[in-house]
C-alpha positions as CSV (number, residue, x, y, z in Angstrom):
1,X,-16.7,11.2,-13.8
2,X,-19.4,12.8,-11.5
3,X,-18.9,14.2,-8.1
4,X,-20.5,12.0,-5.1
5,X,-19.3,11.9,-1.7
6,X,-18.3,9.6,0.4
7,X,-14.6,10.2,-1.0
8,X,-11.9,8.0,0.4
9,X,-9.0,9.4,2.9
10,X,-5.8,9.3,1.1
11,X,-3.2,10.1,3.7
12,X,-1.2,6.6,3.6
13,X,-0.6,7.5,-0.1
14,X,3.0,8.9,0.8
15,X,3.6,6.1,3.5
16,X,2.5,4.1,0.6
17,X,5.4,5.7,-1.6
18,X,8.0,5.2,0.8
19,X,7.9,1.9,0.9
20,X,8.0,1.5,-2.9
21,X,11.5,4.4,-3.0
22,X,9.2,6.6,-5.0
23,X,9.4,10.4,-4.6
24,X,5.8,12.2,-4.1
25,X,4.4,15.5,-4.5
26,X,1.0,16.7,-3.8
27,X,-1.3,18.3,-6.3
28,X,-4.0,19.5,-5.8
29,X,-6.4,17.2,-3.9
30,X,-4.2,14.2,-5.3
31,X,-0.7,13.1,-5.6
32,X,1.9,13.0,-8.5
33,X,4.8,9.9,-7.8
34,X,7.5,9.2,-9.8
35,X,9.5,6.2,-10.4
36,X,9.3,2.9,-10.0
37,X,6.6,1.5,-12.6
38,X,9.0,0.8,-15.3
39,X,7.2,3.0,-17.6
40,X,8.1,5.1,-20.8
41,X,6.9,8.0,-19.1
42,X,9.7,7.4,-16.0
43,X,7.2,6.1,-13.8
44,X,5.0,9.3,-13.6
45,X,1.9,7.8,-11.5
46,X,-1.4,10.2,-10.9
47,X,-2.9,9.1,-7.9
48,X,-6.4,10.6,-6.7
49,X,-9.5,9.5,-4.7
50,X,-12.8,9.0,-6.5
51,X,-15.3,10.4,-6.5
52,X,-13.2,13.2,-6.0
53,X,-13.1,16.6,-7.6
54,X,-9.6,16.7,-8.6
55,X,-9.6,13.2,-10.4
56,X,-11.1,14.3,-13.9
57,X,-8.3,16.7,-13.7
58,X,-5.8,14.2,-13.2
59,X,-7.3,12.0,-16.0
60,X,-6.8,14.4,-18.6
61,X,-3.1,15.1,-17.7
62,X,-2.6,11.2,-17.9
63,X,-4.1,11.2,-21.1
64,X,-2.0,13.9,-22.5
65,X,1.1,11.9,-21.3
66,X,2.7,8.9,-23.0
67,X,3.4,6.0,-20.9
68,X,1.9,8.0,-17.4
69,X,-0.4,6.0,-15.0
70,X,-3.8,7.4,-13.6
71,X,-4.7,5.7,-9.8
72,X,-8.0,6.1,-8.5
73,X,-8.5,4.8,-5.3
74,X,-12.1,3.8,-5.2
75,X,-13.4,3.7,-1.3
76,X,-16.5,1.0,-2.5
77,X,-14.7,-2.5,-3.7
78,X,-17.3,-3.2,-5.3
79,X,-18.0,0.2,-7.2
80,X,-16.0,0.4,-10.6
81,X,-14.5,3.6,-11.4
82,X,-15.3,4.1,-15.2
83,X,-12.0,4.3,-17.7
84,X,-11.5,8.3,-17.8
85,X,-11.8,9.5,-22.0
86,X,-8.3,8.4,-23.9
87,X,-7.4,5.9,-20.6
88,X,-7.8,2.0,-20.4
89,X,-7.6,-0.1,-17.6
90,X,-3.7,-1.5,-16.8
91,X,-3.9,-2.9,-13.3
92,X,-6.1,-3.1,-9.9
93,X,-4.8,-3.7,-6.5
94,X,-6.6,-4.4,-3.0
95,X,-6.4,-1.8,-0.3
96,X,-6.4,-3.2,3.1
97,X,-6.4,-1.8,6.8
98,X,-6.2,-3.5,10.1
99,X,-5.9,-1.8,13.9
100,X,-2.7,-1.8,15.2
101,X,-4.0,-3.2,18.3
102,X,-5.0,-6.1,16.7
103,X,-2.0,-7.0,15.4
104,X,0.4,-5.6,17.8
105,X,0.9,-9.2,19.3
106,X,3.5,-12.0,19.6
107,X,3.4,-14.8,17.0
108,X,5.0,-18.0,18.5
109,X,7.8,-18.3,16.3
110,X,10.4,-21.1,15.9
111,X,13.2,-21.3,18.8
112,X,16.4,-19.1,17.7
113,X,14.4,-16.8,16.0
114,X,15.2,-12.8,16.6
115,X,13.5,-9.9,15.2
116,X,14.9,-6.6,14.0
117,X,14.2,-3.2,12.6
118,X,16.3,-1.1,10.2
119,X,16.0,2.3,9.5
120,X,16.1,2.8,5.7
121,X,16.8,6.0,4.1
122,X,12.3,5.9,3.4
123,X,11.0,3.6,5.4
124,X,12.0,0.8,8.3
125,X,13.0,-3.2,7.0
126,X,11.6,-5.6,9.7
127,X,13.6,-9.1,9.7
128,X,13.2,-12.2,11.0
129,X,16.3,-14.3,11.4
130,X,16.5,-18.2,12.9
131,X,20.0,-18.9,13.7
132,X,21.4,-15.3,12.2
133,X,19.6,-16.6,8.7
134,X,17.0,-14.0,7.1
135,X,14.0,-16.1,6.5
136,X,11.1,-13.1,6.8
137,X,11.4,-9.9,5.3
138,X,8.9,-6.4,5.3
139,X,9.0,-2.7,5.4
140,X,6.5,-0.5,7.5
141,X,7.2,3.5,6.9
142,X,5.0,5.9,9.0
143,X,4.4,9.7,8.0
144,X,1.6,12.1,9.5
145,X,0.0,8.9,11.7
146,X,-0.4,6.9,9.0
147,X,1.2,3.7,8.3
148,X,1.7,1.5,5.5
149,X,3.5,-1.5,5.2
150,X,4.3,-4.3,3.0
151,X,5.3,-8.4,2.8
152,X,8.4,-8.4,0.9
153,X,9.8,-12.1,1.6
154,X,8.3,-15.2,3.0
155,X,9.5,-18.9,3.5
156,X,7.3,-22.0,2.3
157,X,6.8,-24.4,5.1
158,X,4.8,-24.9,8.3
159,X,6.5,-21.7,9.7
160,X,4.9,-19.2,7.3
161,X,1.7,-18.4,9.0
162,X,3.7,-17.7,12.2
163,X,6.8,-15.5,10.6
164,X,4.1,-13.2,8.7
165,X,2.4,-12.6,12.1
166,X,5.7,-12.1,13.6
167,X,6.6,-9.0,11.0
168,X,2.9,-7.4,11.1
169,X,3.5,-7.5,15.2
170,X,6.4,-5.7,14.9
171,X,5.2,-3.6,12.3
172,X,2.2,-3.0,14.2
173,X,4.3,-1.8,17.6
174,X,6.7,0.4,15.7
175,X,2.8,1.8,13.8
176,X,1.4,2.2,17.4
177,X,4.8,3.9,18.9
178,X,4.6,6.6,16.1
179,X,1.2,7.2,16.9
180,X,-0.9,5.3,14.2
181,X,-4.0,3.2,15.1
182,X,-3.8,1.3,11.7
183,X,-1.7,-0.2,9.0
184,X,-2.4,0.2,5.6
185,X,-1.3,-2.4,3.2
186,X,-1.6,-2.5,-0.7
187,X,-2.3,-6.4,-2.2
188,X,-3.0,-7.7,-5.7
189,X,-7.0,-9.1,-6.0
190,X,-6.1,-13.0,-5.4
191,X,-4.2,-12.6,-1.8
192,X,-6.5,-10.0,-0.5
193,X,-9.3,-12.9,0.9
194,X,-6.9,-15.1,2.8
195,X,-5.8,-11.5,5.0
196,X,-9.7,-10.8,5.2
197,X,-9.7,-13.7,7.1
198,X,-6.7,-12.9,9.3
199,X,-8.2,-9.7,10.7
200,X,-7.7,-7.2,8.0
201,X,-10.3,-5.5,6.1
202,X,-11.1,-3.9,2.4
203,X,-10.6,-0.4,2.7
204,X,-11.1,0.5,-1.3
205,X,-9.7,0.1,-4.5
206,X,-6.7,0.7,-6.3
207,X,-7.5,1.1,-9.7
208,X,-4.8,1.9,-12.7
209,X,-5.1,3.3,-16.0
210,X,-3.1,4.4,-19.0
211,X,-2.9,6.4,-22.1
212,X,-5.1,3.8,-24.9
């Protein structure tokens, strides 16, 4: 993997972790998370920023390691990083940002509906409730100015448009509170358009490999 420039900022990455219950740990220009995957390795995810010069170093360890994920986050969508020697590709996710200020207003949601924030032991649950009934659920954490967040239950219906703006405004004012100017959300491939198109934007890719 040759060095270029243009590397992508990887600060969410432990928001990013937060939201998932996953410990973190930096190393070296990249980040070592654990948990979560369902893996044989116990979860054991490399994540690292490419081009970057720590992320051929970060290869080999995942290829040394049975059941161990290597992330790249690539900051050109439509660059592919190429599979590191002894990985294959296992996964790809979208990453996406949008300015808090964008999205730090009030969806017009259905009468009787309330919405409420919960610290978590790692991040915040946002919750929309009609009539004292959960029907919208997400989770925003915020470390070092920057916030990531995450969808984690939506109704079918007419309503769903308006309950998903209602969390990301909420989300968005508890981001802007803490000091960050954007959110950072991770997506698979197929729902990353229909957000494009709702103010967000492609910030880079999330690709995943493992031991072949």
């Amino acid at each position: 993997m040759p060095e270029q420039h243009n590397t992508p900022a990887t600060g969410w990455i432990p928001a990013w972790a937060d939201l998932q219950e996953r410990s973190i740990d930096p190393i070296n220009a990249g980040f070592v998370v654990e948990g979560g995957l369902g893996q044989a390795g116990g979860g054991r995810e490399y994540v690292s920023a490419w081009p970057g010069r720590d992320a051929q170093e970060l290869a080999a360890r995942a290829a040394d390691e049975p059941g161990v994920r290597l992330t790249l986050l690539c900051a050109d969508a439509a660059t592919d990083a190429p599979a590191p020697d002894g990985l294959a590709p296992v996964s790809e996710r979208v990453l996406l940002m949008a300015p808090t200020a964008e999205l730090n207003t009030g969806a017009e949601l259905p009468e009787n509906s309330q919405v409420a924030l919960a610290p978590m032991e790692t991040y915040d649950a946002v919750e929309i409730t009609v009539f004292d009934h959960p029907v919208a659920k997400g989770r925003i954490q915020v470390r070092d100015d920057f916030a990531a967040v995450a969808i984690t239950e939506l109704p079918e219906g007419p309503d769903k448009e308006a309950f998903e703006r209602g969390l990301f405004a909420a989300m968005a004012e508890e981001a802007f509170l803490h000091g960050a100017e954007y959110l950072h959300m991770v997506v698979e491939p197929d729902a990353a358009a229909p957000y494009e198109a709702s103010g967000w934007a492609v910030a880079g890719r999330l690709l995943g490999f493992e031991k072949n």
